[in-house]
PyMOL Python script that loads the backbone (N, CA, C, O; Angstrom):
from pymol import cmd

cmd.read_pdbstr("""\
ATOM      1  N   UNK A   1      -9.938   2.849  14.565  1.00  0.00           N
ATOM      2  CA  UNK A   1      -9.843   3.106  13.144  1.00  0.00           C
ATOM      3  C   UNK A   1     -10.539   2.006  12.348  1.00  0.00           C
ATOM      4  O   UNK A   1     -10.333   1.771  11.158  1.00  0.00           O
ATOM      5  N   UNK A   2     -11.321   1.410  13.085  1.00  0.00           N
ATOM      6  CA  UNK A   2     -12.013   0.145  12.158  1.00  0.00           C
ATOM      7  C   UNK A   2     -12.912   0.482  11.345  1.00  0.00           C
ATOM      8  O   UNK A   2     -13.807   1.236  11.728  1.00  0.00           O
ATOM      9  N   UNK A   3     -12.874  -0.064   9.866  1.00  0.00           N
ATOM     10  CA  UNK A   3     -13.747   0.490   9.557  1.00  0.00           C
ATOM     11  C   UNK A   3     -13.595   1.888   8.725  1.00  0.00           C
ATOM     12  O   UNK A   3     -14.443   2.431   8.017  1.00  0.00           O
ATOM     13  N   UNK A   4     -12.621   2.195   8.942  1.00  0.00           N
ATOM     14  CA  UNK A   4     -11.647   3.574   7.652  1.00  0.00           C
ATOM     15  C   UNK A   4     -10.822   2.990   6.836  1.00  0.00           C
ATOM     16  O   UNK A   4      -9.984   2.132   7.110  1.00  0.00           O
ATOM     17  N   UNK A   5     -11.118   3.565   5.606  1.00  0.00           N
ATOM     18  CA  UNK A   5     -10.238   3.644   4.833  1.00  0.00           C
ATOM     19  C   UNK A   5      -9.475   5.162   5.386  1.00  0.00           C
ATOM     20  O   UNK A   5     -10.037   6.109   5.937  1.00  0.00           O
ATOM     21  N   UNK A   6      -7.649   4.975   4.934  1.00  0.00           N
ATOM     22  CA  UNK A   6      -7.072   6.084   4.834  1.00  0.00           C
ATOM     23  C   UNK A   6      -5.934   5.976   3.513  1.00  0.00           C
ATOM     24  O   UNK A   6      -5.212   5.081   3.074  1.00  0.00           O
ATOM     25  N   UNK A   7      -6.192   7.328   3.171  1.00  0.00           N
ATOM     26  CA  UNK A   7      -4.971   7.482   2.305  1.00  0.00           C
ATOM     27  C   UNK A   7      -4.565   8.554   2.480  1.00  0.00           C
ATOM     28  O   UNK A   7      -5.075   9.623   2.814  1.00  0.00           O
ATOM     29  N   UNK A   8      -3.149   8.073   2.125  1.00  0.00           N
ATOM     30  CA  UNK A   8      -1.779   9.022   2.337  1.00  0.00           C
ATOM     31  C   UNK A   8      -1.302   9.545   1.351  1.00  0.00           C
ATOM     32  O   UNK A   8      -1.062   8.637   0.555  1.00  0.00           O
ATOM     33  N   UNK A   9      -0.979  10.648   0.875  1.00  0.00           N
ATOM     34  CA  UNK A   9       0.078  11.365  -0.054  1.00  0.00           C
ATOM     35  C   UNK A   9       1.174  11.490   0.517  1.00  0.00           C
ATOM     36  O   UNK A   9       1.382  11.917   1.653  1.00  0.00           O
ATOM     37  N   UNK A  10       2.271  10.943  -0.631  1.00  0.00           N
ATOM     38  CA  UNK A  10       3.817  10.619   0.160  1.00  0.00           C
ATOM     39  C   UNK A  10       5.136  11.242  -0.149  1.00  0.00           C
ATOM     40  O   UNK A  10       4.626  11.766  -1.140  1.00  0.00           O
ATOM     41  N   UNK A  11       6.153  11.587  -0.192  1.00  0.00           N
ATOM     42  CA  UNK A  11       7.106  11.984  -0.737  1.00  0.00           C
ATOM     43  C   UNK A  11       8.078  10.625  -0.975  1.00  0.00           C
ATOM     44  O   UNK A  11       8.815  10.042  -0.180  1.00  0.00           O
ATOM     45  N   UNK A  12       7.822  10.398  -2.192  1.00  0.00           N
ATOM     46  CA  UNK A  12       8.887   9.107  -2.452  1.00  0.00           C
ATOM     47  C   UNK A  12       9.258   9.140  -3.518  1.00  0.00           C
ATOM     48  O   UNK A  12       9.025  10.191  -4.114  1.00  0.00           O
ATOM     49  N   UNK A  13       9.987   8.062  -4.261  1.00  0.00           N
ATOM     50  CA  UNK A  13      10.522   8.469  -5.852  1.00  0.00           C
ATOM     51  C   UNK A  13       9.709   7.699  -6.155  1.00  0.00           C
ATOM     52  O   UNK A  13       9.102   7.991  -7.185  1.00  0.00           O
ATOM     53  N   UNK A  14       9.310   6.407  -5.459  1.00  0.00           N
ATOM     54  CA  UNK A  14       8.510   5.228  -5.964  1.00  0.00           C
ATOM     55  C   UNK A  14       6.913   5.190  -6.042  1.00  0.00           C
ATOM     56  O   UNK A  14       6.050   5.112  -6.916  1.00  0.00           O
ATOM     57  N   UNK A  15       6.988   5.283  -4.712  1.00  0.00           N
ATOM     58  CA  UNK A  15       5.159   5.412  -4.538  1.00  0.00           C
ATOM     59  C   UNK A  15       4.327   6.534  -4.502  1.00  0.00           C
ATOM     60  O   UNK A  15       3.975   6.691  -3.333  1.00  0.00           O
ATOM     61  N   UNK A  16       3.862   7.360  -5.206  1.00  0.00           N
ATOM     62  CA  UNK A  16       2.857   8.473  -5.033  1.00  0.00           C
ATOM     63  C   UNK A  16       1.630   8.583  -3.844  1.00  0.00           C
ATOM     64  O   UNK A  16       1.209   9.447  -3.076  1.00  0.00           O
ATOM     65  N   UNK A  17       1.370   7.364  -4.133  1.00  0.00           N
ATOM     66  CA  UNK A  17      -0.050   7.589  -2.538  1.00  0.00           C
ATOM     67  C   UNK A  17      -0.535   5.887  -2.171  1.00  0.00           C
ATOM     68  O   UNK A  17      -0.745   4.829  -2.764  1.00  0.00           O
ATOM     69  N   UNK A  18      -0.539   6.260  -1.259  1.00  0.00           N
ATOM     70  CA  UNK A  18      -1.520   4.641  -0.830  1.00  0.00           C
ATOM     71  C   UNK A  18      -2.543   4.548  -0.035  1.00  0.00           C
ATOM     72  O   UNK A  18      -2.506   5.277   0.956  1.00  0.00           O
ATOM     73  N   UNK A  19      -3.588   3.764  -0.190  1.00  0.00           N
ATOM     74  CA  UNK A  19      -5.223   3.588   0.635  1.00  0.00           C
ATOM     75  C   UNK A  19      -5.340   2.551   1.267  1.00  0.00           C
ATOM     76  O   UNK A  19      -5.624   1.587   0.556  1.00  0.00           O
ATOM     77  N   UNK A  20      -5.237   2.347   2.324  1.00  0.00           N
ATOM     78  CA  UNK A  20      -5.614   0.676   2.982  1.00  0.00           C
ATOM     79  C   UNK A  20      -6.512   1.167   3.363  1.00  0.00           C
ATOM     80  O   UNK A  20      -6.655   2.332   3.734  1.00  0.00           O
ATOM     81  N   UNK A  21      -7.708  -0.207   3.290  1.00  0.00           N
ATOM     82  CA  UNK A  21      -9.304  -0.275   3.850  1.00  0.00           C
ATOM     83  C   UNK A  21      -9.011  -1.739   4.824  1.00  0.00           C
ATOM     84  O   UNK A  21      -9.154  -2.933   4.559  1.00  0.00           O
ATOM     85  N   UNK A  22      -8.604  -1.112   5.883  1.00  0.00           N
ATOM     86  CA  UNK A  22      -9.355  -2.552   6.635  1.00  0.00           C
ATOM     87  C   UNK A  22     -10.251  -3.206   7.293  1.00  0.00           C
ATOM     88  O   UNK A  22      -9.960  -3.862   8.293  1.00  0.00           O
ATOM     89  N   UNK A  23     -11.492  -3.109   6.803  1.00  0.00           N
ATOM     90  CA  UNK A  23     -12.431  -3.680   6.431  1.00  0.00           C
ATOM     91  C   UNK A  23     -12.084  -5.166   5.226  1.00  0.00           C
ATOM     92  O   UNK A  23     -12.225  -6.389   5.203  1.00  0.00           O
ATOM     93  N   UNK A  24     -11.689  -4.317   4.567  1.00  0.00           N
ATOM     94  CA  UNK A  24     -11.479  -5.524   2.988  1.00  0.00           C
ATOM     95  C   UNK A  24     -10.191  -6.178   3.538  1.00  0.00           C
ATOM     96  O   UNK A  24     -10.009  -7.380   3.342  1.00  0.00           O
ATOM     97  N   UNK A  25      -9.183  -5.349   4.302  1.00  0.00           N
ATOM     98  CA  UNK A  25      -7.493  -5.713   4.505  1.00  0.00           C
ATOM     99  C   UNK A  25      -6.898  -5.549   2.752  1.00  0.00           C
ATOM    100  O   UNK A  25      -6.156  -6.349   2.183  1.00  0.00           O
ATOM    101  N   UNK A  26      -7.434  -4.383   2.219  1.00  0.00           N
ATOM    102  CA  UNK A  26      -6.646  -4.244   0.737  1.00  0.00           C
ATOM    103  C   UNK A  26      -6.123  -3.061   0.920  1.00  0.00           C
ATOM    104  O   UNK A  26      -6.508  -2.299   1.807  1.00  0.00           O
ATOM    105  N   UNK A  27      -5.190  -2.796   0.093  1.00  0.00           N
ATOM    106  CA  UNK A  27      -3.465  -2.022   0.130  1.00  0.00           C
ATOM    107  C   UNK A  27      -3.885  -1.522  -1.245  1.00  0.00           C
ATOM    108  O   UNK A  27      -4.186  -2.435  -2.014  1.00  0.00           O
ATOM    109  N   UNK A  28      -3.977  -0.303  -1.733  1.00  0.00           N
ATOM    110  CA  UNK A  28      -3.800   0.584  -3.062  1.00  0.00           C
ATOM    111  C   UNK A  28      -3.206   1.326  -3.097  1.00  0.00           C
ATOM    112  O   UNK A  28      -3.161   2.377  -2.458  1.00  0.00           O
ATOM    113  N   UNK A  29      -2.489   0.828  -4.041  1.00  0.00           N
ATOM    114  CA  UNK A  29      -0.923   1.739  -4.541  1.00  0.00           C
ATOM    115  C   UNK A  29      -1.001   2.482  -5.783  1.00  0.00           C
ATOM    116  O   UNK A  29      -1.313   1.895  -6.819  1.00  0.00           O
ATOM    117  N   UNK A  30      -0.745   3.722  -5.769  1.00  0.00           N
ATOM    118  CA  UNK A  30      -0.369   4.324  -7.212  1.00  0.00           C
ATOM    119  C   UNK A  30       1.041   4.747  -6.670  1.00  0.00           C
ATOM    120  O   UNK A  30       1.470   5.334  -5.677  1.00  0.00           O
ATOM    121  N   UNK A  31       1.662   4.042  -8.043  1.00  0.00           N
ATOM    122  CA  UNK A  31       3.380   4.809  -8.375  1.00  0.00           C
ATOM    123  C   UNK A  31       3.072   6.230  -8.876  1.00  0.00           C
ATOM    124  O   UNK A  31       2.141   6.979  -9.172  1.00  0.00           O
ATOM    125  N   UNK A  32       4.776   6.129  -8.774  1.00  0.00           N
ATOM    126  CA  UNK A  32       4.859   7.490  -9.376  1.00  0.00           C
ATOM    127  C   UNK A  32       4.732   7.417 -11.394  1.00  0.00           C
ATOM    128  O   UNK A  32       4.658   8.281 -12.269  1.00  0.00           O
ATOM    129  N   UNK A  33       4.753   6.490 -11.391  1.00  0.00           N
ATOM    130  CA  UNK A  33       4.452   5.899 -13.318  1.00  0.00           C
ATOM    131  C   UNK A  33       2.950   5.936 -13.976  1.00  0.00           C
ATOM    132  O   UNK A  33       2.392   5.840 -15.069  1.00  0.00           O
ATOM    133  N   UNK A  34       2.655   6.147 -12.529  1.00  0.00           N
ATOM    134  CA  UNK A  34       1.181   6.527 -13.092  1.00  0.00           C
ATOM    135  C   UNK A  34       0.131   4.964 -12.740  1.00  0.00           C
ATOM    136  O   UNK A  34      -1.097   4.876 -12.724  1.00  0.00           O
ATOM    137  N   UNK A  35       1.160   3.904 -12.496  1.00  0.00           N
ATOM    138  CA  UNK A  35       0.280   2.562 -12.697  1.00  0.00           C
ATOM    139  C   UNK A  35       0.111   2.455 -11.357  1.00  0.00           C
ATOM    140  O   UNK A  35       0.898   2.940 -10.544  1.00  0.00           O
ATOM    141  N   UNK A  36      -1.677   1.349 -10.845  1.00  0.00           N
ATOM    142  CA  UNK A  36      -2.402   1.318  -9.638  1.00  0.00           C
ATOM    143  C   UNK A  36      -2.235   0.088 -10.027  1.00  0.00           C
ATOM    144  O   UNK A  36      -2.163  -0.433 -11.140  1.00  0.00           O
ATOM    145  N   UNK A  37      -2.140  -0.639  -8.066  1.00  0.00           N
ATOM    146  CA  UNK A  37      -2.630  -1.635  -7.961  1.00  0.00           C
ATOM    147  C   UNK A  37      -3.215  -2.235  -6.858  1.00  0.00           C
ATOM    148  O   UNK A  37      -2.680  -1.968  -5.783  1.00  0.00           O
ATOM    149  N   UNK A  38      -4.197  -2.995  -6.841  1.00  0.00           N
ATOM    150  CA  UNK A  38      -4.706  -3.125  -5.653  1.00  0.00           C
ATOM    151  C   UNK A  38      -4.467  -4.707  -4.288  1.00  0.00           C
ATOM    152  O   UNK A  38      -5.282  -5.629  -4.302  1.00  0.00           O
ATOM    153  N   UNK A  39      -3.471  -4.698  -3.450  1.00  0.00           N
ATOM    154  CA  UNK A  39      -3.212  -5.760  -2.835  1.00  0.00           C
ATOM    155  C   UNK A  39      -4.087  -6.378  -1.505  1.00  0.00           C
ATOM    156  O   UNK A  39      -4.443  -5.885  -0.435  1.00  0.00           O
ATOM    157  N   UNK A  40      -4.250  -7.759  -2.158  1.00  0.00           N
ATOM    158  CA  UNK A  40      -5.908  -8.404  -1.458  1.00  0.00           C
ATOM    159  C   UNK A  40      -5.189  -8.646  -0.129  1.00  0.00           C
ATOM    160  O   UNK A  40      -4.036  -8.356   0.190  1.00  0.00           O
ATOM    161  N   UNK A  41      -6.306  -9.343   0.670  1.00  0.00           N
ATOM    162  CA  UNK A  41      -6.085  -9.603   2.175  1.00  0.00           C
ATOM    163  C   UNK A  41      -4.449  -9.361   3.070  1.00  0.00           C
ATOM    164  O   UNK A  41      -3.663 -10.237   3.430  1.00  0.00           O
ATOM    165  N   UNK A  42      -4.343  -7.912   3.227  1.00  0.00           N
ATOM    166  CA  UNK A  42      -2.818  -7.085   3.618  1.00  0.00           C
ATOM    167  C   UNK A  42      -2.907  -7.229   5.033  1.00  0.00           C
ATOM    168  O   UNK A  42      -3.661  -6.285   5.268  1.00  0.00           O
ATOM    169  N   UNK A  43      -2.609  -7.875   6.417  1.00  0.00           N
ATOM    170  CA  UNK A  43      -2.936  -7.507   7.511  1.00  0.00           C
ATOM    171  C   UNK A  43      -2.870  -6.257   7.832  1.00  0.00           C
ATOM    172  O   UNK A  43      -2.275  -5.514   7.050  1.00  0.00           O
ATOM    173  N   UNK A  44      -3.340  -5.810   8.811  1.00  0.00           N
ATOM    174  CA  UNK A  44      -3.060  -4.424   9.131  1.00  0.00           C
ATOM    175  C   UNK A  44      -1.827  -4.131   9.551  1.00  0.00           C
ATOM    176  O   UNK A  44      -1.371  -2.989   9.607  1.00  0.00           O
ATOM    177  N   UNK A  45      -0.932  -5.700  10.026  1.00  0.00           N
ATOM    178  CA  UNK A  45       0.492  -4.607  10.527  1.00  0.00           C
ATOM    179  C   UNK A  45       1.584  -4.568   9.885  1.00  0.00           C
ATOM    180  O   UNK A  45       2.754  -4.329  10.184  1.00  0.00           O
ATOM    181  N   UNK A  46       0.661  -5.021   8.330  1.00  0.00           N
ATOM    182  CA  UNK A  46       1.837  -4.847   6.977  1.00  0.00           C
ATOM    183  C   UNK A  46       1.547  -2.796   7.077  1.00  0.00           C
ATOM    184  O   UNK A  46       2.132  -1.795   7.492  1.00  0.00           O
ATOM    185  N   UNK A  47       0.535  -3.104   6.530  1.00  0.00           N
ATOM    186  CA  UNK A  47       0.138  -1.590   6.635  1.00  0.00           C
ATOM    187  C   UNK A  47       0.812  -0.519   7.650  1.00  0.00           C
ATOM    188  O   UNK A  47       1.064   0.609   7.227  1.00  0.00           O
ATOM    189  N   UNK A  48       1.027  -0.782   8.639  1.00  0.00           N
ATOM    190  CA  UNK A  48       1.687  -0.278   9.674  1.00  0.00           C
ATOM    191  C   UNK A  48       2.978  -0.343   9.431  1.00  0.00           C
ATOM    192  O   UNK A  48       3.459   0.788   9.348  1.00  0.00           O
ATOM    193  N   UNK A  49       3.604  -1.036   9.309  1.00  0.00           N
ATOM    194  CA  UNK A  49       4.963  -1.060   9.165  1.00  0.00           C
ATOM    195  C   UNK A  49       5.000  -0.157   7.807  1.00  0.00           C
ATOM    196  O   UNK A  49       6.054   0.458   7.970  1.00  0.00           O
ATOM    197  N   UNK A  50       4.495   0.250   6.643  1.00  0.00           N
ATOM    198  CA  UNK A  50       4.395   1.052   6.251  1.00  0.00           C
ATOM    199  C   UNK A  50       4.784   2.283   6.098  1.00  0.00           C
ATOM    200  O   UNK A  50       5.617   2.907   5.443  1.00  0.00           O
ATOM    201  N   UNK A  51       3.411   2.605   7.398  1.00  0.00           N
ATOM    202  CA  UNK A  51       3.450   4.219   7.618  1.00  0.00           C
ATOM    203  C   UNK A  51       4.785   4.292   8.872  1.00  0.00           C
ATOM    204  O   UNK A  51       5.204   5.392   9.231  1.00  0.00           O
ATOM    205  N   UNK A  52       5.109   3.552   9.200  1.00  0.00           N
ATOM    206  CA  UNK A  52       6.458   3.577  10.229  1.00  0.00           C
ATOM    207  C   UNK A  52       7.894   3.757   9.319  1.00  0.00           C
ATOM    208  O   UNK A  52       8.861   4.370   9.771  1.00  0.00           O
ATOM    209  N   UNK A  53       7.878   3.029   7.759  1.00  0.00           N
ATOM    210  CA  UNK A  53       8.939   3.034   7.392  1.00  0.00           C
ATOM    211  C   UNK A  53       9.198   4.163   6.543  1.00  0.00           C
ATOM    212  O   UNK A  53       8.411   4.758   5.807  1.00  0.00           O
ATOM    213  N   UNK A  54      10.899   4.450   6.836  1.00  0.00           N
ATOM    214  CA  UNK A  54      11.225   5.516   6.149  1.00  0.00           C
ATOM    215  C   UNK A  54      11.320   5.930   4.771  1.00  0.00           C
ATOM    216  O   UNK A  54      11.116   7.022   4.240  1.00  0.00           O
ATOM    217  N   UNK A  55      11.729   4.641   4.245  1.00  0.00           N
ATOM    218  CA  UNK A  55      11.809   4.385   2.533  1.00  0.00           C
ATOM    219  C   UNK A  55      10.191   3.638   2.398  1.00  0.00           C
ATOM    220  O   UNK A  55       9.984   2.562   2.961  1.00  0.00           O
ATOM    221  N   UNK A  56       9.217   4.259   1.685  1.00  0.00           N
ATOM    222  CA  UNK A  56       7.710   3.446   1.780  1.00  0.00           C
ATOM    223  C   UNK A  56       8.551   2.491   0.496  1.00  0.00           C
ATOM    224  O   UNK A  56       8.630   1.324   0.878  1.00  0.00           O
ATOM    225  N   UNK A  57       9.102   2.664  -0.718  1.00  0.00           N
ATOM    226  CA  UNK A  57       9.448   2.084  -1.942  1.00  0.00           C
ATOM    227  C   UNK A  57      10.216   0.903  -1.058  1.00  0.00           C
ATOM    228  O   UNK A  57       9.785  -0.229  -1.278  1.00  0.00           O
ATOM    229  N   UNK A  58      11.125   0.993  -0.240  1.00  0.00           N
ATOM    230  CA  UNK A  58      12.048  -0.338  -0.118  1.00  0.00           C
ATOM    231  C   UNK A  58      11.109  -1.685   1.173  1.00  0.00           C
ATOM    232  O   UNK A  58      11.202  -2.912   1.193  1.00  0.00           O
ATOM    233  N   UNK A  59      10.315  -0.773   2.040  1.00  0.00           N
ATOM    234  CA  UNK A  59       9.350  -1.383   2.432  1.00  0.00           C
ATOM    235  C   UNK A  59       8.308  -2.116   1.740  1.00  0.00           C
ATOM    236  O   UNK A  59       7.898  -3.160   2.248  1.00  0.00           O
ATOM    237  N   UNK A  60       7.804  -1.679   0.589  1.00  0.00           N
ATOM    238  CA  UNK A  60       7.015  -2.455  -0.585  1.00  0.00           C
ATOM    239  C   UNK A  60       7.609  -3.412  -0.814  1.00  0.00           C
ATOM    240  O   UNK A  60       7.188  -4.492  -0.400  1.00  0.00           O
ATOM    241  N   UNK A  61       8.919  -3.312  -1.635  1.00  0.00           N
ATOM    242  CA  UNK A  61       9.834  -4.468  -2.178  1.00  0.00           C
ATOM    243  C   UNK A  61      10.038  -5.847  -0.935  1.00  0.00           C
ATOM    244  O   UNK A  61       9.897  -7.067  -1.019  1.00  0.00           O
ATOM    245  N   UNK A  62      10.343  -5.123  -0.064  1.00  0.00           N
ATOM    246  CA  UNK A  62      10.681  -6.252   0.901  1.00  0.00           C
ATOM    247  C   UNK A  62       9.377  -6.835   1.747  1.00  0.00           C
ATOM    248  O   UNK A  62       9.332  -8.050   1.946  1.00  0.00           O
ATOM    249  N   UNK A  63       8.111  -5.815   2.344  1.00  0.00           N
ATOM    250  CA  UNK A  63       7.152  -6.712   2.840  1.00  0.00           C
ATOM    251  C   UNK A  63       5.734  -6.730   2.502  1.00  0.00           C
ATOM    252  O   UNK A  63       4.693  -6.769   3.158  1.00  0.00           O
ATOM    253  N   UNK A  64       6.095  -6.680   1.000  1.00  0.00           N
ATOM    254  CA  UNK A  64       4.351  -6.155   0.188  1.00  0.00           C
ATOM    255  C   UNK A  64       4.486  -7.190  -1.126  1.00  0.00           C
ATOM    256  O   UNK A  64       3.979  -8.281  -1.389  1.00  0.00           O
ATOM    257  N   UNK A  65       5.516  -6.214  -1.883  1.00  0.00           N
ATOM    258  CA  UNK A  65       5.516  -7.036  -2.951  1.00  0.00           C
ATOM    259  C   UNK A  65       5.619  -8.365  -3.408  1.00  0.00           C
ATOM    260  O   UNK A  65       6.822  -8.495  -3.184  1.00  0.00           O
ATOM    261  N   UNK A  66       5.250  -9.529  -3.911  1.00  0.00           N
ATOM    262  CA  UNK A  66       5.302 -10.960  -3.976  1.00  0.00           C
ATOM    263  C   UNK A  66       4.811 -11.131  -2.585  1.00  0.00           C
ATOM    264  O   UNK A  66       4.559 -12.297  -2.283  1.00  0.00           O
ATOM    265  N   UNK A  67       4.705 -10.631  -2.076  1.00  0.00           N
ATOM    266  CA  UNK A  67       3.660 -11.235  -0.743  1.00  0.00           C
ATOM    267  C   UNK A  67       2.291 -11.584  -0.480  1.00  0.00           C
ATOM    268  O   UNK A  67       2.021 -12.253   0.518  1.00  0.00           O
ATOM    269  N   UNK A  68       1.393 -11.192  -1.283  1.00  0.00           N
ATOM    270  CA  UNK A  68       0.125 -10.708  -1.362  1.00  0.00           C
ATOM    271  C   UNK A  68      -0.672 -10.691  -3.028  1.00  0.00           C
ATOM    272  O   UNK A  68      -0.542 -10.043  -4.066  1.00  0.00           O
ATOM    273  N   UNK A  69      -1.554 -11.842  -2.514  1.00  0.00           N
ATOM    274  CA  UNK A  69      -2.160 -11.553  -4.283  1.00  0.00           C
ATOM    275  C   UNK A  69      -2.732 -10.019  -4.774  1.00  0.00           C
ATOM    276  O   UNK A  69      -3.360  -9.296  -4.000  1.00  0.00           O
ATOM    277  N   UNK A  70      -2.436  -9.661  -6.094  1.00  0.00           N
ATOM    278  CA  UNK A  70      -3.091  -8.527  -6.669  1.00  0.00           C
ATOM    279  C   UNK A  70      -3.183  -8.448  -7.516  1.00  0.00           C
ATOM    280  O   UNK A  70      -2.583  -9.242  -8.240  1.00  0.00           O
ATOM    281  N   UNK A  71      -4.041  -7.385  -8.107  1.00  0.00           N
ATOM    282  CA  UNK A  71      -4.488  -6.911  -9.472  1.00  0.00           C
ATOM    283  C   UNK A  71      -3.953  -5.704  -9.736  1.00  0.00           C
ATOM    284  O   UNK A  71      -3.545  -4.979  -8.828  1.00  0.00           O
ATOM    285  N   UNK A  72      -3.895  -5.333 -11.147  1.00  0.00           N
ATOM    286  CA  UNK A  72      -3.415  -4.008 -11.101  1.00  0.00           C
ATOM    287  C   UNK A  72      -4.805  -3.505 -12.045  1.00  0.00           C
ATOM    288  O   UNK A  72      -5.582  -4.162 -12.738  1.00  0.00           O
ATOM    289  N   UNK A  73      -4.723  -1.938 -11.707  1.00  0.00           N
ATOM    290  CA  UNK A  73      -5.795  -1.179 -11.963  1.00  0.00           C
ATOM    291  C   UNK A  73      -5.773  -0.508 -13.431  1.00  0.00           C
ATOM    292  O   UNK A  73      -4.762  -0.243 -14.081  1.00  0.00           O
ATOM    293  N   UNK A  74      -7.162  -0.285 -13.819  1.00  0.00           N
ATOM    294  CA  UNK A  74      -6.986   0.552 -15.038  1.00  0.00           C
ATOM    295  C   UNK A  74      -6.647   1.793 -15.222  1.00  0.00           C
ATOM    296  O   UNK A  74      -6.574   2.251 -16.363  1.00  0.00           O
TER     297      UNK A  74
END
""", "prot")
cmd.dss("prot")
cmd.show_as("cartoon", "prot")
cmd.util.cbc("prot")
cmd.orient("prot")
């Protein structure tokens, strides 16, 4: 998978969809609020743990969020 970007459409209350490119190792998030953001150098087995976890929203909080510098999108 090197070298793909993938994104997912999700069923959550929190997160609407997410894109990791690892190539870059960046994490893009759109909520469900409508607001994007994009999280810099994500290893891949943040990403993974991810698509493994059941709650993607409580997985953010605990191994994304404040973890990782980012920007948020326009």
């Amino acid at each position: 998978m090197a070298g793909c970007a993938v994104h997912r459409h999700m069923p959550s209350s929190v997160i609407r969809s997410y894109r990791y490119d690892p190539l870059q190792r960046r994490l893009e998030l759109q909520f469900v609020s409508g607001r994007r953001y994009r999280y810099h150098d994500v290893p891949v087995e943040a990403w993974r743990g991810m698509l493994r976890a059941l709650s993607k929203g409580k997985y953010f909080n605990e191994h994304i969020r404040n973890q990782y510098l980012h920007t948020r999108e326009s």
